[in-house]
N, C-alpha and C positions, 0 to 999 in steps of 0.2 A: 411647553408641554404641560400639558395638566396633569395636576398631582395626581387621580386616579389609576393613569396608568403605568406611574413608576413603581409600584410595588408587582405589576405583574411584569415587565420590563427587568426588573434587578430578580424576578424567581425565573424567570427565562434562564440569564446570565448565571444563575449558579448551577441548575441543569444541565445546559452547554458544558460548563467548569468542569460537573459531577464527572460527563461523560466522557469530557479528553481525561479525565485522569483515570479513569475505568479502561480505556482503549489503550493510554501507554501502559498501562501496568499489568497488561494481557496480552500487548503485544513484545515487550524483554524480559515477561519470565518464560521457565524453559514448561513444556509440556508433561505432566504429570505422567511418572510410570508407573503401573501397579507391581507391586511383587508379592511374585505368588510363590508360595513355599515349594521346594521339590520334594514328589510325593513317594516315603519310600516306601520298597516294595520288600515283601516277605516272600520269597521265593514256593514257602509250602501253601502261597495260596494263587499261584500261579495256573493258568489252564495252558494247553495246546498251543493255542494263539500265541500266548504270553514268552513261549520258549525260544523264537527266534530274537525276540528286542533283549531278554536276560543273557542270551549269547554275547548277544553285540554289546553290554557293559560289562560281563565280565571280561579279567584278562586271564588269557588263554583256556586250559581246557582240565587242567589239575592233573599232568599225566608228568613225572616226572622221573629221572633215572639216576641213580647217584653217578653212574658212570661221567655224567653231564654239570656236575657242582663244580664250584669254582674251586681250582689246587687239586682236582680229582688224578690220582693217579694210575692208570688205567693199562693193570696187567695182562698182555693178551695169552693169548695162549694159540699152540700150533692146531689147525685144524683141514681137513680137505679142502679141496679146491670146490670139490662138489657141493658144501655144506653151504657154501658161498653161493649158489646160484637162485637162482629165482626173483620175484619181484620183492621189493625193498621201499618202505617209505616212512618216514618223521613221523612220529605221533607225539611226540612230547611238546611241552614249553616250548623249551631251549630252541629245540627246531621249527618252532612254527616262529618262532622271538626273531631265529637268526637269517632263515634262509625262506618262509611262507611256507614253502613247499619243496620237499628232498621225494623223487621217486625213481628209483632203479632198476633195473631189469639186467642182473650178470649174467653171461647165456655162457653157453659149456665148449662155444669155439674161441673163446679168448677177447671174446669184445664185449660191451656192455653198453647200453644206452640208458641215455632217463631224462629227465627234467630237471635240472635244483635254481629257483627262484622264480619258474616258470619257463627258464631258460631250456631250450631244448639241446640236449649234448650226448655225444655217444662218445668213443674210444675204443683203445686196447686194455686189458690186463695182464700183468704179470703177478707170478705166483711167489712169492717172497720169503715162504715157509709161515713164518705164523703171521703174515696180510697178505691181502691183495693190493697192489699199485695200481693203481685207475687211471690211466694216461686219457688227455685230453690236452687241446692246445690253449683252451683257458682256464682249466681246472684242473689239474690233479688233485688225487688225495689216498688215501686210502683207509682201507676195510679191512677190520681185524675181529676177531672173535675176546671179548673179556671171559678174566678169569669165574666173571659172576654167568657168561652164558650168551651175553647180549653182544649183535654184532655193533659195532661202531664205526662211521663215516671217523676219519682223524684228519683234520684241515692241519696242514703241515706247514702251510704259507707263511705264518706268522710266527713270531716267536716264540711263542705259548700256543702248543697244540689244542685246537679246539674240539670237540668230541663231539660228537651227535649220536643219539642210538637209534636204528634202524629197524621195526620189528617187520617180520614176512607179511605180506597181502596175501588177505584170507581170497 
């Protein structure tokens, strides 16, 4: 071989070199990820648009009842049967936390139906003096009047009565 063409022969050879070591070391590392900051948001400069996605991160809706605090001791009080009727539904926290959706309807012939978790349920009632007993074959519970005014769903199931307040549908 003649000497002239070993120096372009060994710059060939370290090229090649350059390149396998370029290609393994491109192909075992991992793929760069950008990180992008998450952008907070100030609610007072929020439009229209902006109100359904600020729903969807906050939690819940800020409507709360003491009657529904944890250890709440929850005085009823006697009230009509009548006082008892009409449509009934969760607006708090607690109720939207515990069950999505509570909605009622007590009617003045002793039966009631409604929805609670989307489930659809009706029954009888019985008049208890100061609650109502809300028969159903997978839920009972009942409906009382507290001493602050507000009626209350009372989940009796468990050992610790759970309370939910009810307000009327406008």
């Amino acid at each position: 071989m003649k000497k002239k063409h070993i120096p372009i022969l060994l710059i060939a050879l370290a090229l090649i070199a350059v390149l396998g070591a370029w290609i393994v070391a491109n192909h075992n590392s991992e793929p760069e990820t950008e990180i992008v900051a998450e952008e907070e948001v100030n609610p007072d400069d929020l439009t229209d648009s902006d109100d359904f996605e600020l729903e969807e991160r906050e939690e819940g809706n800020g409507i709360v009842f003491e009657e529904e605090s944890d250890g709440a001791v929850v005085e009823t009080v006697e009230k009509e049967a009548s006082d008892f009727f009409g449509e009934w539904e969760a607006t708090s926290d607690q109720g939207l936390y515990l069950y999505g959706s509570v909605d009622i309807t007590v009617k003045e012939d002793g039966t009631w139906e409604g929805a609670i978790t989307g489930e659809p349920l009706n029954g009888t009632w019985e008049d208890k003096g100061d609650h109502l007993h809300m028969n159903n074959d997978l839920f009972s519970f009942d409906l009382a009047f507290s001493s602050g005014g507000n009626l209350v769903m009372i989940d009796t199931d468990s050992e610790d009565p759970i309370y939910t307040v009810l307000t009327k549908k406008q």
